[in-house]
C-alpha positions in Angstrom: 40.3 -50.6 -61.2 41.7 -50.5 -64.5 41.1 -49.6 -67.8 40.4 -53.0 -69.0 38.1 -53.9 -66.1 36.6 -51.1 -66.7 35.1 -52.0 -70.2 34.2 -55.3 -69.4 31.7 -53.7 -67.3 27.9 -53.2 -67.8 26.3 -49.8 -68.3 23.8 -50.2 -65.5 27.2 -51.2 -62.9 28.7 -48.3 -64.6 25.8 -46.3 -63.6 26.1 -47.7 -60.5 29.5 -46.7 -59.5 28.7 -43.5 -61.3 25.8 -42.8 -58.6 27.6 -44.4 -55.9 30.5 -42.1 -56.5 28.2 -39.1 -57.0 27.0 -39.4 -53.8 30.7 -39.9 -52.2 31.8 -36.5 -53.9 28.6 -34.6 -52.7 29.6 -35.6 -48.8 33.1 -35.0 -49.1 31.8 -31.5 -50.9 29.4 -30.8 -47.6 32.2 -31.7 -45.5 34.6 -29.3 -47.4 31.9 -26.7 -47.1 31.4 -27.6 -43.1 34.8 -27.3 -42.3 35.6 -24.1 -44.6 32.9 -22.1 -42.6 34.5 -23.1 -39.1 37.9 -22.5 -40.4 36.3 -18.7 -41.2 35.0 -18.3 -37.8 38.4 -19.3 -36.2 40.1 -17.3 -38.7 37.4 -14.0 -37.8 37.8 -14.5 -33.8 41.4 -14.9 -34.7 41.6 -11.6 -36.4 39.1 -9.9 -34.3 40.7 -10.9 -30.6 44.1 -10.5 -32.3 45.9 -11.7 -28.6 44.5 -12.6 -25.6 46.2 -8.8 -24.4 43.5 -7.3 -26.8 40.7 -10.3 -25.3 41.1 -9.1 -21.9 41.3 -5.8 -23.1 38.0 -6.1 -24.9 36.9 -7.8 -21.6 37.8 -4.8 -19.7 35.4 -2.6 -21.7 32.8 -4.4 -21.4 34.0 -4.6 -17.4 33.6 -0.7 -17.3 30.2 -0.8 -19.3 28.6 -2.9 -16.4 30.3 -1.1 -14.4 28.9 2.3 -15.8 25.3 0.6 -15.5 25.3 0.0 -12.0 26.3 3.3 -11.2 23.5 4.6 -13.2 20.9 2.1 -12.1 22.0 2.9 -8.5 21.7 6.9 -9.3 18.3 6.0 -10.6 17.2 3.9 -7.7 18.5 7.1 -5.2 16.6 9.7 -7.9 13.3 7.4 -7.0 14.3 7.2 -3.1 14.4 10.9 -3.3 11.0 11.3 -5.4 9.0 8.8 -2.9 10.5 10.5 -0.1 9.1 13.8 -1.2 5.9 12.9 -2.1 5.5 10.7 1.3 6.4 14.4 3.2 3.9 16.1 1.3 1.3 13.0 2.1 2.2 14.0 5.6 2.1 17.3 6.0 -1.6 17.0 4.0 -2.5 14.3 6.4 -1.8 16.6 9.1 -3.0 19.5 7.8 -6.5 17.8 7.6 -6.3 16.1 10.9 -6.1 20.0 12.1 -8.5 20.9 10.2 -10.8 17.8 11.7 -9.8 18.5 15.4 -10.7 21.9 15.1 -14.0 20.7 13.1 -14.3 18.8 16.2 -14.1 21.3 19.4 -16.0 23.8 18.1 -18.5 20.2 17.8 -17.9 19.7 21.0 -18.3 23.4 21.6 -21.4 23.0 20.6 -23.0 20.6 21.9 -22.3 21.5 25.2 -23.4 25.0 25.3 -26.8 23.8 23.8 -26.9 21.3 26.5 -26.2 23.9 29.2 -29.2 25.8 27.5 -31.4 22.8 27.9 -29.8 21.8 31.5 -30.7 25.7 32.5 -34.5 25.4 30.9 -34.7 22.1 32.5 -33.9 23.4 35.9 -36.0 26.4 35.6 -38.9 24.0 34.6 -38.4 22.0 37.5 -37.8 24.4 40.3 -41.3 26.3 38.8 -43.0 22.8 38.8 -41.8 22.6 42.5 -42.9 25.6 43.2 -46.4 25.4 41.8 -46.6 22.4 43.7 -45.0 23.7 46.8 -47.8 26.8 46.4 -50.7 24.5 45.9 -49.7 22.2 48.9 -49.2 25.0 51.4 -52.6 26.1 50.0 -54.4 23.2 50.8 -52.7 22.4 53.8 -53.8 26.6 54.9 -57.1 25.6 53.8 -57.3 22.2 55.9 -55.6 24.3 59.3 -59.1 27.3 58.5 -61.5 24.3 58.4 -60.5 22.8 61.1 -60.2 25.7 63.6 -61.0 23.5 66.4 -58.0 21.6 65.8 -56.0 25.0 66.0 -56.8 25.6 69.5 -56.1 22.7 70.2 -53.0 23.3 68.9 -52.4 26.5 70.4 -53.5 25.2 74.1 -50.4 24.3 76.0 -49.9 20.3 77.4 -49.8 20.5 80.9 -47.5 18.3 82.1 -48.8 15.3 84.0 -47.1 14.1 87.6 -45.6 11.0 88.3 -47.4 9.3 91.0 
């Protein structure tokens, strides 16, 4: 537009074109602004990798960092291997130590227990073979005491069979 056309133009489609352009300057501003700040990036990882030499360079570092971490996570994982392996000996040699400990608990149980029932297997047979004695003694005494009052049935006894002939 022109000059001319220009004044031949109300103030409210003056303001218009005034808002409308406004609003065209403020996106082309944002846009400016947008692609400023991605320019800076490219220009920082520009400067910063300098050549892909120095990028795989600076990829190599971080290459031997990993690289250093395993080694210590693996030297850490061994330290604990060790640590577990220790205290798992020393579980079984405790273990063992008290299963000794329980075994020989255990004989002198058993040790025991069967000399007190020897002692009771000895007073048992003691108790019998006196029972059987004492009854042995009063059988022998009755049965002597049947054989005197019967004395008749002693000579029998005593009399020798004669034998009897066929006939």
């Amino acid at each position: 537009m022109n000059e001319k056309d220009l004044r031949k133009l109300s103030r409210a489609d003056l303001l218009e074109m005034l808002i409308v352009q406004s609003e065209e300057l403020r996106v082309v501003k944002e846009k400016l602004a947008e692609t400023e700040a991605a320019l800076q990036k490219k220009e920082i990882a520009i400067n910063t990798a300098g050549s892909i030499a120095e990028a795989s360079l600076q990829l190599s570092g971080i290459f031997d960092a990993a690289q250093e971490s395993c080694r210590h996570y693996i030297e850490n994982i061994r330290l604990l291997s060790q640590r577990q392996s220790a205290v798992c000996a020393q579980l079984e040699r405790e273990s063992r130590e008290k299963a000794a400990v329980m075994l020989a608990e255990t004989a002198q149980s058993c040790d025991a227990m069967e000399s007190e029932a020897k002692v009771r297997c000895a007073e048992m047979t003691a108790k019998a073979k006196a029972e059987s004695q004492s009854y042995w003694d009063e059988v022998a005494g009755r049965l002597d005491a049947y054989y005197q009052q019967h004395a008749g049935l002693r000579e029998l006894l005593s009399v020798p069979l004669k034998p009897t002939m066929p006939e």
